[in-house]
DRENGU-283282 format. One record per residue (C-alpha): x, y negated, z negated; residue in three letters. Coordinates in steps of 0.2 Angstrom, whole numbers, plus 5000, padded with zeros to 4 digits. Example, Ala and Ser with C-alpha at 12.3 -4.5 7.8 and 13.67 -1.06 7.14 Angstrom:
! DRENGU-283282
<<5062 5022 4961> ALA>;
<<5068 5005 4964> SER>;
***
This chain:
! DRENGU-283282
<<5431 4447 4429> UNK>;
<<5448 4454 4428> UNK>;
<<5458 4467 4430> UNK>;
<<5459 4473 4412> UNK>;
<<5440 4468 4410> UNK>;
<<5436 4480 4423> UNK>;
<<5433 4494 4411> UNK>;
<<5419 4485 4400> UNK>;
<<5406 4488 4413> UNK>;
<<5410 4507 4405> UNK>;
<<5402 4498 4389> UNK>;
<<5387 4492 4397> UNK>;
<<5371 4500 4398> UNK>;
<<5369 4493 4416> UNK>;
<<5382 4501 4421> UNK>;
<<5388 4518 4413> UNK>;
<<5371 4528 4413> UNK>;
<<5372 4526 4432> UNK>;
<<5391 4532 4434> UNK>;
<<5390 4544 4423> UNK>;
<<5374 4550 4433> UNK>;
<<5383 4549 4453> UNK>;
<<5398 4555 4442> UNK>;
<<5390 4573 4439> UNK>;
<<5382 4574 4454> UNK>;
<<5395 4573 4465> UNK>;
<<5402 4585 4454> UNK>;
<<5391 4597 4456> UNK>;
<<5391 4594 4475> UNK>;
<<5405 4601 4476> UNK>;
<<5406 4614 4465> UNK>;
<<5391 4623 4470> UNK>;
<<5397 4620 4491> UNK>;
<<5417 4625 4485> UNK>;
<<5410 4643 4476> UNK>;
<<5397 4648 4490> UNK>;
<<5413 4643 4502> UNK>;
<<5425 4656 4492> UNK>;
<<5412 4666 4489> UNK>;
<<5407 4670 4508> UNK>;
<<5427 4668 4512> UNK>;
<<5432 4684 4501> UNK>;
<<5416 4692 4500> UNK>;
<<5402 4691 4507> UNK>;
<<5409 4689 4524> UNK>;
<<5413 4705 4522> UNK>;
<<5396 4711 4513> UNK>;
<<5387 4705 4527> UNK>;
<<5398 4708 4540> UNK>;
<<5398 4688 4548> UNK>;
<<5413 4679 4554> UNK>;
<<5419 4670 4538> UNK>;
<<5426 4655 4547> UNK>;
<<5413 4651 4559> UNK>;
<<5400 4653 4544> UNK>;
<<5409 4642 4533> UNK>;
<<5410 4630 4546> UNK>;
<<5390 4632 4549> UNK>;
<<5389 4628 4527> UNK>;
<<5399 4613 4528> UNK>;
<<5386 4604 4544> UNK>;
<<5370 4613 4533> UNK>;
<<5375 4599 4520> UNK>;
<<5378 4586 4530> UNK>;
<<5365 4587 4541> UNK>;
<<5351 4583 4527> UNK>;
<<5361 4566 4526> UNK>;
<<5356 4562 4545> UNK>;
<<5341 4567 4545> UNK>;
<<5333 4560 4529> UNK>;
<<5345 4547 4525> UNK>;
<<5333 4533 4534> UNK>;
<<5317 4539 4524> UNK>;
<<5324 4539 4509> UNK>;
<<5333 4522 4510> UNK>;
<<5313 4518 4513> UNK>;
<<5309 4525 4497> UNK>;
<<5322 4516 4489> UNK>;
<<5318 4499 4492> UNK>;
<<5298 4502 4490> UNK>;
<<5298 4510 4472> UNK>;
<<5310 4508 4455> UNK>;
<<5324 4516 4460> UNK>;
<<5326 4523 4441> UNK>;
<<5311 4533 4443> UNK>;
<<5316 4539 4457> UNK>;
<<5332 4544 4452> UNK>;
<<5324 4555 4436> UNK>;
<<5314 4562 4451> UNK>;
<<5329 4569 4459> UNK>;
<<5336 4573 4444> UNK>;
<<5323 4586 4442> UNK>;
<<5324 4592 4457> UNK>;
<<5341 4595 4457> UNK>;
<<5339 4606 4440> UNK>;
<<5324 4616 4448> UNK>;
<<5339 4619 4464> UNK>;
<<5352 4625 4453> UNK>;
<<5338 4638 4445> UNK>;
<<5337 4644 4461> UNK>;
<<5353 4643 4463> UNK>;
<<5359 4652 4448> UNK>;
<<5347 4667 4452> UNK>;
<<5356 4667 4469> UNK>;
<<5373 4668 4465> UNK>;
<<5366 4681 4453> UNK>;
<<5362 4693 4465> UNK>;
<<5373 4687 4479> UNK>;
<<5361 4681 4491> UNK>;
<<5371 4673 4503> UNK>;
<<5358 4667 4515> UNK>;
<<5350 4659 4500> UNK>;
<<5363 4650 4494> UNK>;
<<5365 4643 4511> UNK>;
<<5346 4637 4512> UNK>;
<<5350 4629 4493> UNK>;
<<5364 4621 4498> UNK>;
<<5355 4614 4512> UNK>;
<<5343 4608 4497> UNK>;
<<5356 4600 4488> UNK>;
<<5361 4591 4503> UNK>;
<<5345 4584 4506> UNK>;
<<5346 4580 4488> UNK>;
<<5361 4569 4491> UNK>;
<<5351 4562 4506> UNK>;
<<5339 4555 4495> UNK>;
<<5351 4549 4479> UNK>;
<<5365 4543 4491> UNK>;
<<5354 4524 4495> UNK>;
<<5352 4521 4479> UNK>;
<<5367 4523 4467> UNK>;
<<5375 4509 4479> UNK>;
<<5359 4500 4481> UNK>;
<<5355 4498 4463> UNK>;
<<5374 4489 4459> UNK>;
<<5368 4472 4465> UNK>;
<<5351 4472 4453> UNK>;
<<5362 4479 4438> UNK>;
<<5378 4468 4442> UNK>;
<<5384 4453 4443> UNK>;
<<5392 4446 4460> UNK>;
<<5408 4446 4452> UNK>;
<<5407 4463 4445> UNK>;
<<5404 4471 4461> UNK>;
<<5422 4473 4468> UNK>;
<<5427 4481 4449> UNK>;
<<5408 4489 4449> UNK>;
<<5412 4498 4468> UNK>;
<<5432 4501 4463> UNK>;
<<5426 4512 4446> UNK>;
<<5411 4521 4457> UNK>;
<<5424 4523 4470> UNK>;
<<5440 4533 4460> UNK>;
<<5424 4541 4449> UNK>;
<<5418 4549 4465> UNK>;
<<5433 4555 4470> UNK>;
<<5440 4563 4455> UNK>;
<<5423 4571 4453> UNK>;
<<5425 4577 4470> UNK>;
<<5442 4585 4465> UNK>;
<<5437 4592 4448> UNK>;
<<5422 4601 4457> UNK>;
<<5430 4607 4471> UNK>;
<<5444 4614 4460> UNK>;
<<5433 4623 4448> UNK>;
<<5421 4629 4461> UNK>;
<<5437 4640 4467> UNK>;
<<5443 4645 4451> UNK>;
<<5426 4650 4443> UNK>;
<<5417 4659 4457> UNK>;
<<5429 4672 4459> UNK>;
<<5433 4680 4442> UNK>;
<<5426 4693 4432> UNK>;
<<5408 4688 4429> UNK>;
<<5410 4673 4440> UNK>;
<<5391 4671 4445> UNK>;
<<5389 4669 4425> UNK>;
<<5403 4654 4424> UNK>;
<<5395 4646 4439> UNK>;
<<5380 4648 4433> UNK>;
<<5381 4641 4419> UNK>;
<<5392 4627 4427> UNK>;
<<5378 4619 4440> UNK>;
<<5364 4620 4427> UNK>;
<<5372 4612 4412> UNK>;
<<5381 4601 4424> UNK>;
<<5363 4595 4430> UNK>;
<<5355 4595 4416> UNK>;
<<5367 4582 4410> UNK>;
<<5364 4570 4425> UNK>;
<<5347 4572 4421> UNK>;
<<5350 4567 4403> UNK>;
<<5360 4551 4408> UNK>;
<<5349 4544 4419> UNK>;
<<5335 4542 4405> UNK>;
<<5348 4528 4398> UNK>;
<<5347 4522 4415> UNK>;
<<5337 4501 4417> UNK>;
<<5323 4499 4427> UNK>;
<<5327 4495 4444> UNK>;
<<5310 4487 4450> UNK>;
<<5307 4489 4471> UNK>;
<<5313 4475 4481> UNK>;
<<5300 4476 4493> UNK>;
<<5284 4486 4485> UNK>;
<<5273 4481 4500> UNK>;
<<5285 4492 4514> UNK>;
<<5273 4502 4526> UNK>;
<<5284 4518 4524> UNK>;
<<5288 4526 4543> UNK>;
<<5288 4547 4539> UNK>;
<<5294 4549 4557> UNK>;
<<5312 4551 4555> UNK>;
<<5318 4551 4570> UNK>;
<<5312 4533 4575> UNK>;
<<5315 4527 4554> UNK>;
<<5333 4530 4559> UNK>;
<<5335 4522 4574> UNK>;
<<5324 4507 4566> UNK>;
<<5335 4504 4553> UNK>;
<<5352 4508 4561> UNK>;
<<5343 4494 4574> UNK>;
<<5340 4482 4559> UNK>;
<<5355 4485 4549> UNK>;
<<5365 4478 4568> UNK>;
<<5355 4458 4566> UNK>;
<<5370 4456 4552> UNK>;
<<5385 4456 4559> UNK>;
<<5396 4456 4542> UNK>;
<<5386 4472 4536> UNK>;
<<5386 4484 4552> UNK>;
<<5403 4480 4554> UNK>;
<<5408 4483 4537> UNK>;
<<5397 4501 4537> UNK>;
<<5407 4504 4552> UNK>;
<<5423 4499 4542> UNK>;
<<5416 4511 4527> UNK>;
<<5412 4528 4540> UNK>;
<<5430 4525 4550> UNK>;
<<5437 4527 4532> UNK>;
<<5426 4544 4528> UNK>;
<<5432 4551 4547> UNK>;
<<5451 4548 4541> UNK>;
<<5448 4555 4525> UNK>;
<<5438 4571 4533> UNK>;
<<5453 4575 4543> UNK>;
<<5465 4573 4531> UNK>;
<<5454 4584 4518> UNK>;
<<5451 4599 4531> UNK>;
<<5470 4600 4541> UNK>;
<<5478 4601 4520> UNK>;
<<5479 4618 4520> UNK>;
<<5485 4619 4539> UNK>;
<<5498 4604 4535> UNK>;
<<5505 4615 4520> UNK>;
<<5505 4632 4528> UNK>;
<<5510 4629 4547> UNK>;
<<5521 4612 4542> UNK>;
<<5528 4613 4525> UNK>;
<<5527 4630 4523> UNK>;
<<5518 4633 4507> UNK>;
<<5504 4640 4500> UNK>;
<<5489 4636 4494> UNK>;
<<5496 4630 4478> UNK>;
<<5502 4614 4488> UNK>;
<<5486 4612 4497> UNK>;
<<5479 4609 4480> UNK>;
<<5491 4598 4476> UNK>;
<<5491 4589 4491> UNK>;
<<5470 4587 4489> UNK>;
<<5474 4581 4471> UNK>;
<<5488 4566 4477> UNK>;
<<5471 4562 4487> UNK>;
<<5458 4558 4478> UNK>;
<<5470 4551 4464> UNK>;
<<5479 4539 4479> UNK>;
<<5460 4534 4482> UNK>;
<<5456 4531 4467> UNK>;
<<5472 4520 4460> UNK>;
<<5470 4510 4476> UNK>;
<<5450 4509 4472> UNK>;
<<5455 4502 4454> UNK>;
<<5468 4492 4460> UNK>;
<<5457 4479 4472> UNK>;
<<5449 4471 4457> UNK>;
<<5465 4462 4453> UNK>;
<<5471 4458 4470> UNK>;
<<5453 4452 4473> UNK>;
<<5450 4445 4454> UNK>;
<<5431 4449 4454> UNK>;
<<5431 4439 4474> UNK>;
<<5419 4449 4487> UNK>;
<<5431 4448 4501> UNK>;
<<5440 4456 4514> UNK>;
<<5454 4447 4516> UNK>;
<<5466 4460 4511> UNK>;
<<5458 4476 4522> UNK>;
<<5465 4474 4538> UNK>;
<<5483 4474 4527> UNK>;
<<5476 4490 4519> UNK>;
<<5470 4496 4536> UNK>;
<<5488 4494 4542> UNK>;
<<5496 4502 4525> UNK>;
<<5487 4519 4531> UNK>;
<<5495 4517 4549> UNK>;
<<5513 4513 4543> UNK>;
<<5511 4528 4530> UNK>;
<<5504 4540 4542> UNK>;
<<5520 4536 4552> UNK>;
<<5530 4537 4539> UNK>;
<<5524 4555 4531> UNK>;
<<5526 4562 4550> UNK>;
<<5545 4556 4549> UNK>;
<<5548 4566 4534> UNK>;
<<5539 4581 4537> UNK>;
<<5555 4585 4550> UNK>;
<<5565 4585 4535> UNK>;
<<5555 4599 4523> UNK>;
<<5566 4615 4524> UNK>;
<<5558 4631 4534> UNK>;
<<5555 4644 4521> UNK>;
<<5557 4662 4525> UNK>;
<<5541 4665 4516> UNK>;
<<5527 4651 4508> UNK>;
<<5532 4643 4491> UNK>;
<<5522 4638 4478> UNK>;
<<5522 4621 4469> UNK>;
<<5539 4624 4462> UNK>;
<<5549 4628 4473> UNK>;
<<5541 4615 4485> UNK>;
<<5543 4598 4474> UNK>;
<<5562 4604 4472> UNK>;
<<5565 4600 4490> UNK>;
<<5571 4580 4492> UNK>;
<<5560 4579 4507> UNK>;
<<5545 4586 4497> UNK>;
<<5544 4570 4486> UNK>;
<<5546 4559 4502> UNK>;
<<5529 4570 4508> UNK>;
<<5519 4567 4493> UNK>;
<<5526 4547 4492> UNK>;
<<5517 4543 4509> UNK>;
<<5503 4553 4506> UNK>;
<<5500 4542 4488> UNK>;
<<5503 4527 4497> UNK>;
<<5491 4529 4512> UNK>;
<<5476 4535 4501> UNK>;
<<5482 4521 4489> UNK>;
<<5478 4511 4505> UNK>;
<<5464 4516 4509> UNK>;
<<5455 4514 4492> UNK>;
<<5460 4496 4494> UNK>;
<<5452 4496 4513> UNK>;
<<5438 4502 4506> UNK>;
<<5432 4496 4491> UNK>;
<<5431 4478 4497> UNK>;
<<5416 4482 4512> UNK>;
<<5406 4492 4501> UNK>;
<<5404 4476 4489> UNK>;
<<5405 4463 4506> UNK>;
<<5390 4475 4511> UNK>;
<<5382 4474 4494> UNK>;
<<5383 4456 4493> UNK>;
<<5377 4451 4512> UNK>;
<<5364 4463 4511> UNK>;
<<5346 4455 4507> UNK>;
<<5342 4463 4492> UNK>;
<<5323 4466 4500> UNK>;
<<5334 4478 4514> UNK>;
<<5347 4483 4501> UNK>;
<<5345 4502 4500> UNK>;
<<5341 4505 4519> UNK>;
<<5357 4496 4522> UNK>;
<<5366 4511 4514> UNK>;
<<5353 4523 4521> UNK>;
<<5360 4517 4538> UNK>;
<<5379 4521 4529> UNK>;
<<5374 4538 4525> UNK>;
<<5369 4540 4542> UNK>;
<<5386 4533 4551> UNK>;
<<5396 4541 4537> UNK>;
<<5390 4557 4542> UNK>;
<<5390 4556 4562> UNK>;
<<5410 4552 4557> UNK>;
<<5412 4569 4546> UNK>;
<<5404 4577 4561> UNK>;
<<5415 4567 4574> UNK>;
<<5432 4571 4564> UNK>;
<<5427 4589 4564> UNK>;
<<5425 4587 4584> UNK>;
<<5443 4576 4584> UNK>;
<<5454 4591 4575> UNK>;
<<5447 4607 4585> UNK>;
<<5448 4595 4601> UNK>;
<<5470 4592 4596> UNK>;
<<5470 4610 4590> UNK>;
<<5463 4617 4609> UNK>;
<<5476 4606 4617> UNK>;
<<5489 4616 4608> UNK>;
<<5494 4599 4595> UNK>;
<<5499 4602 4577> UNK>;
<<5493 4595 4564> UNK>;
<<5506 4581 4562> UNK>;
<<5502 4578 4581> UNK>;
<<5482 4574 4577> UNK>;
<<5489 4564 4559> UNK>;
<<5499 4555 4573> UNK>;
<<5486 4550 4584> UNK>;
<<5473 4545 4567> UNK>;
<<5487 4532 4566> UNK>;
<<5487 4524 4582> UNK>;
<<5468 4525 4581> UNK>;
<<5470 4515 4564> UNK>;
<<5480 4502 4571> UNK>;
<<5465 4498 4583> UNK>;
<<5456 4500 4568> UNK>;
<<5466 4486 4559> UNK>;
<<5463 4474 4573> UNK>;
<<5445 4479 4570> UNK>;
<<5442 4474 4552> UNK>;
<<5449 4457 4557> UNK>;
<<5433 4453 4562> UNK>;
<<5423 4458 4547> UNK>;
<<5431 4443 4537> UNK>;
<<5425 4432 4550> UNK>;
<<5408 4437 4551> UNK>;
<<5405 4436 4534> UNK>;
<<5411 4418 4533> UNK>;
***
């Protein structure tokens, strides 16, 4: 499959039910999480009289932590039943949440809306296994790279458009109508497009399900380790999710305290992002020309290091306003183009880093084992978002700026590089 053949598998029923599906749901991810974050930032903070910030940084580890926890049961479930019945399943529920949901940000109950997000982070838990599980029984081995680069940018930009319209909805007259209306029609969509979804039969129906989840994690983290080519590319995969966290929460730091603008900018900066990531995700299908490999990741790996570098270089050069600027006014300084040069070209890196060991896992991974394999990625993707959380306030409390801790996420990289060499070797 080529390049410009990449976009067929948007014709194919195999294939475009399913994106459209993960497409809308991590859209709604994030525009339910970005409202009830703006909503308790200039709110209901207030209204309840709570610390906004150490609240919001309670809501962001209340939907992550369903990923740890039921991550490793639902890769179980994955593998032992049809993964398309399941996903109408969690399609419902997802509908009956935003019900909820809606009556909630009705009525601004903000410790409801908490225990709800929570719900739709447990709903994550259990749809995250299977839209990368169920590539292989839909695709071909060569349409896995292009079939990974398409999920990949989709996820991203969803990411972005929800996040954005989360903050601009929520907060205008009649917001909780908007919103409202937003995360229902939004879910009952995904509901509608998994119908068109094909049956995805269980690759191993006779699976003794463990409901303790404490010792289903460990066992499949444990059993996930046996191939080296996979653990070391899920490994690969979280390293890629901790750069990315940090990057994501220091944007609006990086453009207050270091480039002196607004929030405008941090917008922008979030959108040069997720567009970077997806451009390099669409990109690796014709470096790779449909090939499951890795040759060209630890190149990638060292892109992101040499960008890193590069965008702390230029930031010495961004003129100190007297008062923050907008978008305007920032893209007319010369150093401001050099700032959102490096950022394109290291996420453009990192979408070609990472696309490549999400299909290297896909392809390595006995198809029997296929969903607990990404169960066990959930898992590590999310002890990395935890980790990078843990990595910025650490930097912050020893006085280090923002630039300092991008600083130090490049030299970690380049040991990250050296790293990823191995990958191509275990999976010869």
């Amino acid at each position: 499959m080529n390049y410009s053949s990449q976009f067929r598998l948007l014709k194919k029923r195999s294939f475009l039910p399913m994106f459209i599906t993960q497409f809308l749901a991590a859209f709604n991810d994030n525009l339910f999480k970005n409202a009830l974050v703006i909503l308790i930032t200039y709110r209901l903070a207030d209204e309840y009289g709570v610390n906004g910030q150490v609240l919001i940084t309670a809501v962001a580890g209340m939907f992550v932590l369903p990923m740890i926890i039921f991550s490793a049961f639902a890769g179980q479930l994955a593998d032992k039943y049809d993964k398309t019945i399941l996903i109408k399943i969690i399609k419902i529920a997802e509908i009956v949440i935003m019900i909820f949901a809606s009556i909630a940000f009705s009525y601004n109950k903000m410790w409801w809306l908490i225990i709800l997000l929570f719900c739709m982070g447990t709903h994550s838990a259990f749809f995250g296994p299977i839209k990368y599980s169920i590539l292989p029984q839909h695709l071909n081995e060569n349409e896995l790279v292009a079939g990974n680069g398409l999920v990949s940018a989709g996820t991203f930009i969803s990411i972005l458009l929800g996040t954005i319209a989360g903050g601009l909805l929520v907060l205008r007259e009649s917001g909780h109508v908007f919103i409202s209306a937003a995360i229902l029609s939004t879910a009952l969509l995904g509901w509608i497009a998994c119908l068109f979804i094909p049956p995805a039969p269980s690759s191993q129906p006779e699976l003794k399900l463990d409901w303790n989840i404490f010792s289903a994690t460990w066992q499949i983290v444990k059993n996930t380790k046996k191939n080296k080519a996979v653990f070391r590319s899920i490994l690969g995969i979280s390293w890629f999710w901790f750069v990315g966290a940090v990057f994501l929460a220091q944007c609006p730091n990086f453009a207050k305290n270091i480039v002196g603008a607004n929030e405008q900018v941090s917008t922008l900066f979030i959108v040069i992002f997720s567009v970077g990531v997806g451009l390099g995700s669409m990109l690796c299908n014709r470096f790779l020309k449909g090939e499951v490999s890795t040759r060209f990741v630890p190149l990638a790996c060292l892109g992101m290091s040499l960008s890193i570098f590069a965008l702390a270089f230029v930031c010495r050069f961004v003129p100190h306003y007297p008062v923050l600027v907008g978008v305007v006014d920032f893209v007319k300084a010369p150093a401001a183009c050099a700032v959102m040069g490096m950022l394109l070209l290291m996420t453009l890196c990192g979408g070609l880093y990472n696309v490549p060991m999400y299909a290297l896992m896909q392809d390595k991974t006995p198809k029997a084992e296929m969903a607990r394999a990404v169960a066990c990625l959930n898992v590590t993707d999310s002890f990395g978002m935890v980790l990078s959380a843990a990595f910025s306030m650490i930097l912050l409390a020893c006085s280090a700026t923002v630039v300092h801790i991008y600083i130090c996420l490049g030299i970690a990289n380049l040991g990250v590089a050296l790293f990823v060499r191995k990958i191509e070797k275990a999976e010869k």
